[in-house]
Every structure is written in structure tokens, then in C-alpha cells.
N, C-alpha and C positions, 0 to 999 in steps of 0.2 A: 813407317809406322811401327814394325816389329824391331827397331835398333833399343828404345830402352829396353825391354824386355829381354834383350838379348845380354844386354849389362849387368841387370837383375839376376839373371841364371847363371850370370860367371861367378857371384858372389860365394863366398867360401859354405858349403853345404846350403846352399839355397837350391837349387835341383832337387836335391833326397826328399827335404821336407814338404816341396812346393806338390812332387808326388805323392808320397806316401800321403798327404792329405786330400789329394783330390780321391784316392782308392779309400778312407776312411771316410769318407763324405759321401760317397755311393749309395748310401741307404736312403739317405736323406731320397734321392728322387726313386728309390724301388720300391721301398717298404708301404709308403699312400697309395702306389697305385696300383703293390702287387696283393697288399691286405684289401682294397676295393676290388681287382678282377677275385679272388679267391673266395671272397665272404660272398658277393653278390653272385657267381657261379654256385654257390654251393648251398643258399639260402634264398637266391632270387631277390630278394632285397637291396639296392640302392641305396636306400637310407640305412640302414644297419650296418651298410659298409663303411661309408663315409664315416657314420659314429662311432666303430670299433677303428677307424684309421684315424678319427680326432680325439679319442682319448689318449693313444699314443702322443702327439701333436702337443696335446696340454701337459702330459708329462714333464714333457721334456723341455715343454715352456718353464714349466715352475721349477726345474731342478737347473736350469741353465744359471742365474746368475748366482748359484752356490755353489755350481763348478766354477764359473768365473771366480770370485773371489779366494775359493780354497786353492786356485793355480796361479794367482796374484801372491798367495801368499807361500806354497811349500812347492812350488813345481806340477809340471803335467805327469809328469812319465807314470805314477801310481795311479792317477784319475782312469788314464788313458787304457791301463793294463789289467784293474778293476771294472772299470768300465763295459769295456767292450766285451768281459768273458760273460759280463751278465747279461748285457743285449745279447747275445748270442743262444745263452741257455733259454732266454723267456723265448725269445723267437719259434725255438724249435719245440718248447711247451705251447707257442700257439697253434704252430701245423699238426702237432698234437688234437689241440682241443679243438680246432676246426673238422680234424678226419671223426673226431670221437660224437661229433654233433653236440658239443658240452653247451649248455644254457648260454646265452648272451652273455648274463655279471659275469661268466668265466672269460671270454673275451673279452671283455672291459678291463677286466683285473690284468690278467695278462700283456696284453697291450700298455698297458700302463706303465707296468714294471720296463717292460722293453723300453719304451721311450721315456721313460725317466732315466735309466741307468745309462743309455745313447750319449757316448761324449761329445763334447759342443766340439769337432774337429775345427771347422773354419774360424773358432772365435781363435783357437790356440794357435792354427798357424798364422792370423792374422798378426794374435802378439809375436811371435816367435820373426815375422817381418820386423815388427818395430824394434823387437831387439836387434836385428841385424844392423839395422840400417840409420836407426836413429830417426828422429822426425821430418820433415821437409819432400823437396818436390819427386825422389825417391822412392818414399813409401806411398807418396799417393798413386803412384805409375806399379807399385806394388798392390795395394789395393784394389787397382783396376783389371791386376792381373788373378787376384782370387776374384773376382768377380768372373772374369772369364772362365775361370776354374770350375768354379760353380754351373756354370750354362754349360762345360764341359761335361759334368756328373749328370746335370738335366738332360742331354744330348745321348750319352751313352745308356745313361739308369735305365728310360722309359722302354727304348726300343731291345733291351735286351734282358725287361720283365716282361715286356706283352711277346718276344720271340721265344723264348722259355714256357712263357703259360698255356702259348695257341699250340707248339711244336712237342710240347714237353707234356708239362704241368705246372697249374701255378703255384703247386708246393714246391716244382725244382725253383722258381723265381726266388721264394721267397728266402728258402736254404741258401741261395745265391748269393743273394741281398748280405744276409747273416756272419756269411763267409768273408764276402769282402771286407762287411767292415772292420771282421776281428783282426783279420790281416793287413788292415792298414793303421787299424788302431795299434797294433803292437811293434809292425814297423816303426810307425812315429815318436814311438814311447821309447824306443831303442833309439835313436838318434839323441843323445842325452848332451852333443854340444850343440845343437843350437836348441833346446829347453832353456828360456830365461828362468832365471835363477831364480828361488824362492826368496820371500824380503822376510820371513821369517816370523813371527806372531806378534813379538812387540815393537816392531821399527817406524810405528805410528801412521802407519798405511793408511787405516780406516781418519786418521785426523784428515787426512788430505780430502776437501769438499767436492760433492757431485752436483754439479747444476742439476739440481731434481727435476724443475720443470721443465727444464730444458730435456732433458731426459727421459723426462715421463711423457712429452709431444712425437720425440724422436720415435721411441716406442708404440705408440698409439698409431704414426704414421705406419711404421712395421708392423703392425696389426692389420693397417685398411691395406697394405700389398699382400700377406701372408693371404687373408680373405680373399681376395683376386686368385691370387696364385690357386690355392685349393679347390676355391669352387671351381675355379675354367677348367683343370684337371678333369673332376670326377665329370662333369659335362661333357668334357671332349668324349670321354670312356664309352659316356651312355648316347652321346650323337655317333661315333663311329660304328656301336653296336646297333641301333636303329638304322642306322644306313647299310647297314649288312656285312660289312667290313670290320669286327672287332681286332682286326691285328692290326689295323691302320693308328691305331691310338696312340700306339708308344711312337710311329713316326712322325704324324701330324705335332707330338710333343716336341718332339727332337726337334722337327720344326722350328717351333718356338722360341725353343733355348739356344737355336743356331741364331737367330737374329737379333738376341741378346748378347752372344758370345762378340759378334762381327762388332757391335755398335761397344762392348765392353774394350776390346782391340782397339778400337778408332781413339774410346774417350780417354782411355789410360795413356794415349802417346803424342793427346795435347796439353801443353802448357797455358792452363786455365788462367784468364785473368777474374773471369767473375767470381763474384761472390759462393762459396757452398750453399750457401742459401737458397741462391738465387738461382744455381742449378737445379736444387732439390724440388723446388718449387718447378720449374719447368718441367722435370722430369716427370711428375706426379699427374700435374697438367696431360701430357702426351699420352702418359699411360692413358687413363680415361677416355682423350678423345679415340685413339683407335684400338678401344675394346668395343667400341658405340657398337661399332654394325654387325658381330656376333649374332644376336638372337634375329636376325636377318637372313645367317646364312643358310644358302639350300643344299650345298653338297659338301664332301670331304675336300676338294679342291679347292673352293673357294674361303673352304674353314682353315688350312693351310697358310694360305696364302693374308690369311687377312690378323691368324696370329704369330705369320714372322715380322707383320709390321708394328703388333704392340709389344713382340721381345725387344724391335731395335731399342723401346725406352725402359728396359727390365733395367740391365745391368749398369747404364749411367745412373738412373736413380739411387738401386743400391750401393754403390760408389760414394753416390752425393750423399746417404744415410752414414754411411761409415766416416768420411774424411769430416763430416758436420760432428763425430764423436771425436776421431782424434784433436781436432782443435777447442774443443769445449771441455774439456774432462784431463782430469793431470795426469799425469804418465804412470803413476802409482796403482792408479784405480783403472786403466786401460781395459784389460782382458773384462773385468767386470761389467766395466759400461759395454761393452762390444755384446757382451752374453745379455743385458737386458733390452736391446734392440732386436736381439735374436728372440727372444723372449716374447717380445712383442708380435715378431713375423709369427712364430708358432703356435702361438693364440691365434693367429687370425686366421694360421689353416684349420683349426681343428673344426671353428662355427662356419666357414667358407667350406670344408668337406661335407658337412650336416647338411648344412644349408642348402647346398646344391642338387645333395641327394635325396633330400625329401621336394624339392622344386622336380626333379627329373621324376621320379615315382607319382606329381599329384599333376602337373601339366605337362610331361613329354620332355625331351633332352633342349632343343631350338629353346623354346621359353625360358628353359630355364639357366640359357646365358643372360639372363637380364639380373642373377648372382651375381658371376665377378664384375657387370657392367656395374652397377648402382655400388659394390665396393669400390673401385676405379676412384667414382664421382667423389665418394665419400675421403677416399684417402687422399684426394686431390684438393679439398676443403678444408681437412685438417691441417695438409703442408701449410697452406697460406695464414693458418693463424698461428704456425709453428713460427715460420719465417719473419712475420709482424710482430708475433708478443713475447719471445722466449727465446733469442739472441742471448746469450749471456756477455756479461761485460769482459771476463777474463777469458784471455785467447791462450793458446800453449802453443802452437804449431806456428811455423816461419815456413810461408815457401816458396 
């Protein structure tokens, strides 16, 4: 199972990059859940956490596919080294304004800037594969492998926000958070051969067409997961604290992201004959069904247990979202289309962290898994009218 991957990592600087991204990507699972332990400690509020951790969320929804495109068109390395100095300063302006007790709009404001200025790390090293590698069966076994990546940053992030916030403090988490990404943003930005090269302003990039609706379903489906994702998060948070155990949260996550990461191993090292569609569609399917029994469960054991079996369908599906972009969307406009799928997922955490946490504040943590459950349903309704009505006609990928 682990032979392509090992072919992958012999690839000339593919190691450096494949790292320094998964250490730039790190916030991604610290900053939601170390801004919800911190605000909700510090204010008792639930809900206020969740919405000062989804304004960040939508930030960085809306400024993602304007990083995509400005790195389709002049290179990463400035994005990357801009970027990351200003998630850094807002960050440490929020542990600021949380210790100063500053009015909510000052955490809204601030958060915002952070997760706006937050570089899209996975959409770049994505592209930075396709430059490698070219298109075909490859890059999809690469694909499968930031997918792993990803359940790798999930695995690590949680458990070593909630072992810093319960051991420590949740200001040392969030400085933590802060730190990795500047450091992996800048390592990455320093690897300047495998950076795909800029196509420059007038080389008629934007002529090249985006199946929009095809694009804009893709998206939407990355909306009803991002939803999932978030709310079952800040839930987990407030069922491990109601059951008396608040350090358990960042494991029971780990959890999660481990049976994403195994099922992400397995699907990156077969040679698919079905359709992307047709897996996208399944995978969507699966999520759904075993999120079902969540607002069921009675203890942290059985809460464990029951979301390493909706991770197994995490990582195949985002796979199927990705590989369903490379072959729809032309090589031109890549990193773009990648950044508005993203785009999509991070809208759907920011009303899935809301949402969750005003469910947990008005009926208790248990009920209010029936958030990511009815997201589940919803994004698993959308795949199928994805995969029926918005197929585009032109393929770009062989493999």
C-alpha cells in the first residue's frame, strides 16, 4: 500500500515541500479549536466562540481564491512570506484582546484579519504536485497523499491545543498555532524550485474557461463537509467538557482524523477504475450514514469509537473533490479552482462552528450532534445532483 508513496517522496524536492506544508497547515486544525477552548474559558460562552472562530473561517473563505489566482499568476513565495507575517501579528493582537477583555467587534475584527491574511498552504502544495508531476495516475496517488497530510495536521493540531491549554494555557496553544505556521510558511516560500512559475499578467490565463457550475456544486458540496467538520468539532469540545473530561477532546479529534488518515493510505494506493463522480458520490453517502448515531452517544468511548468510523469516509471523499477539479478545470486555472473548493469547505465551518455552538449553549452538547448529522444529509444530497447535472463535457486529466 505504502510503495507509491514511497516513489512520490524520491521525487526531486518533493520531501521538503510535502513537509514544510503539512508544518504550514497546522493552524488550520489549532486556531478553531484553540480560539473556541480560550473564548469559551474566558467568557463562558459557546456560542461567541464558535462565532469569533467562524469569522476567521469566512475570511479566509473569501480571500482564498484571490490567493489562488494572484499565485496562478506571479508565484507563491511573496503570498506565502506576506502572508504568514500577518496571521502571525493579528494572532498575537487577538491573545491581546482576549486577556484585555476588548468588546466582541474587537474579536471579530481581529480574527478576521487573521484568517484572511492565513495562506491557502494545501491549495499551493497541491499546485506545486501538479507541477511536479504532470497530470495522470501520479498526481492522483499524490493527492491522496495531502489528504493524508491533512488528517496528519488534524491528528497532531488538536491534541497538542487541548495539551497546552489544560497543561499550560490556552494563550501558550494559540502562540503555538501562530508560530508554526509562520515557520512553515516561510520555509515553503524559501523552496523557490519547486514554486510553479508565474504565467505572468497577460499570457491569457483568465481566457482559459472554468466549468462554473460545475464549480460552483463542487464548492457547495465543500460547504455541506466544511459544516460537518466544524460543528462535530466544537461539539465534541463541549460533550468532552460535560462529561468531565475536557482534555479528552483534542484525542477523541485525533481520533477521528486517524481513520481518515488510514482510509486516505488505502485509497491513494488503488488504482481506481470508477468514475470521480461516482466515488464522490459514495463518499458523501458514507459520511452521512455513520455520522447518524452521534446524538446517541453516551460516553467519550463510544464517541471515539463511532467518529473513527465516519473519518474512514473524510479523506476518500476529499480526494474525490480534488481529482473531480483536476479533470474539469484546465491546467491554467488549477491552483484557482483548488482555492474555491476550499473556499467552499471554509464557509461551511464558519456557520457549522455558530451553529453548533449556539445548539450546545440552548439544548446540551448530545443534541446538539444532530448539527454535523443533518449537514452530513445535506452535503450528501447535494453530491447527487452534482454528479447527475453538472458533469462537464471537456475532460483535461488521462489516467
Amino acid at each position: 500500500m505504502l510503495k507509491p508513496y514511497v516513489h512520490l517522496m524520491r521525487r526531486p524536492g518533493a520531501r521538503a515541500f510535502f513537509v514544510a506544508g503539512i508544518v504550514g497547515r497546522m493552524p488550520i486544525s489549532m486556531l478553531g479549536l484553540g480560539i473556541v477552548i480560550l473564548i469559551a474559558r474566558e467568557s463562558g460562552s459557546y456560542g461567541l466562540a464558535g462565532a469569533v472562530s467562524g469569522v476567521g473561517v469566512v475570511a479566509g473563505a473569501l480571500t482564498g481564491p484571490v490567493q489562488g489566482r494572484l499565485v496562478d499568476r506571479w508565484g507563491q513565495r511573496l503570498l506565502l512570506l506576506v502572508g504568514t507575517v500577518l496571521c502571525t501579528v493579528a494572532l498575537a493582537g487577538l491573545l491581546v484582546a482576549v486577556r484585555a477583555d476588548a468588546p466582541s467587534w474587537v474579536l471579530y475584527v481581529i480574527s478576521f484579519v487573521a484568517g484572511g491574511t492565513r495562506p491557502q498552504v494545501g491549495s499551493f502544495v497541491r499546485a506545486r504536485w501538479t507541477h511536479l508531476l504532470g497530470r495522470g495516475r501520479a498526481l492522483q496517488t499524490a493527492f491522496a497523499l495531502e489528504a493524508v497530510g491533512d488528517e496528519v495536521v488534524f491528528i497532531l493540531g488538536p491534541v497538542l491545543v487541548t495539551a497546552l491549554a489544560t497543561q499550560i494555557s490556552p494563550y501558550a496553544a494559540l502562540a503555538a498555532a501562530g508560530a508554526l505556521g509562520l515557520g512553515g510558511g516561510i520555509w515553503l516560500a524559501a523552496l523557490r524550485a519547486s514554486d510553479p512559475p508565474g504565467r505572468g499578467a497577460a499570457d491569457g490565463t483568465e481566457k482559459a474557461p472554468l466549468p462554473w457550475l460545475s464549480l460552483l456544486l463542487l464548492s457547495i458540496i465543500g460547504l455541506g463537509l466544511g459544516a460537518t467538520l466544524g460543528s462535530a468539532e466544537v461539539v465534541t469540545v463541549a460533550f468532552t467538557a460535560a462529561e468531565g473530561q475536557p482534555g479528552m477532546s483534542g484525542v477523541v479529534l485525533a481520533v477521528w482524523a486517524l481513520g481518515s488518515m488510514l482510509a486516505g493510505l488505502w485509497y491513494g494506493s488503488v488504482h481506481w477504475k470508477a468514475p470521480v463522480e461516482r466515488r464522490l458520490l459514495i463518499g458523501t453517502i458514507a459520511l452521512a450514514i455513520t455520522l447518524s448515531p452521534l446524538p446517541f452517544v453516551g460516553n467519550i468511548l463510544v464517541l471515539g469509537a463511532v467518529l473513527f468510523g465516519a473519518g474512514l469516509t473524510i479523506a476518500p471523499t476529499m480526494v474525490a473533490v480534488t481529482a473531480c477539479i483536476e479533470e474539469w478545470v484546465p491546467p491554467q486555472r488549477l491552483t484557482e479552482a483548488i482555492t474555491w473548493t476550499v473556499t467552499g469547505l471554509l464557509l461551511g465551518v464558519a456557520p457549522g462552528n455558530a451553529a453548533a455552538g449556539h445548539a450546545v449553549d440552548v439544548w446540551g452538547a448530545s443534541d446538539a450532534y444532530w448539527v454535523p448529522v443533518i449537514s452530513g444529509i445535506t452535503c450528501a444530497l447535494i453530491a447527487s445532483v452534482a454528479v447527475t447535472f453538472a458533469r462537464p463535457k471537456t475532460r483535461f486529466a488521462h489516467n
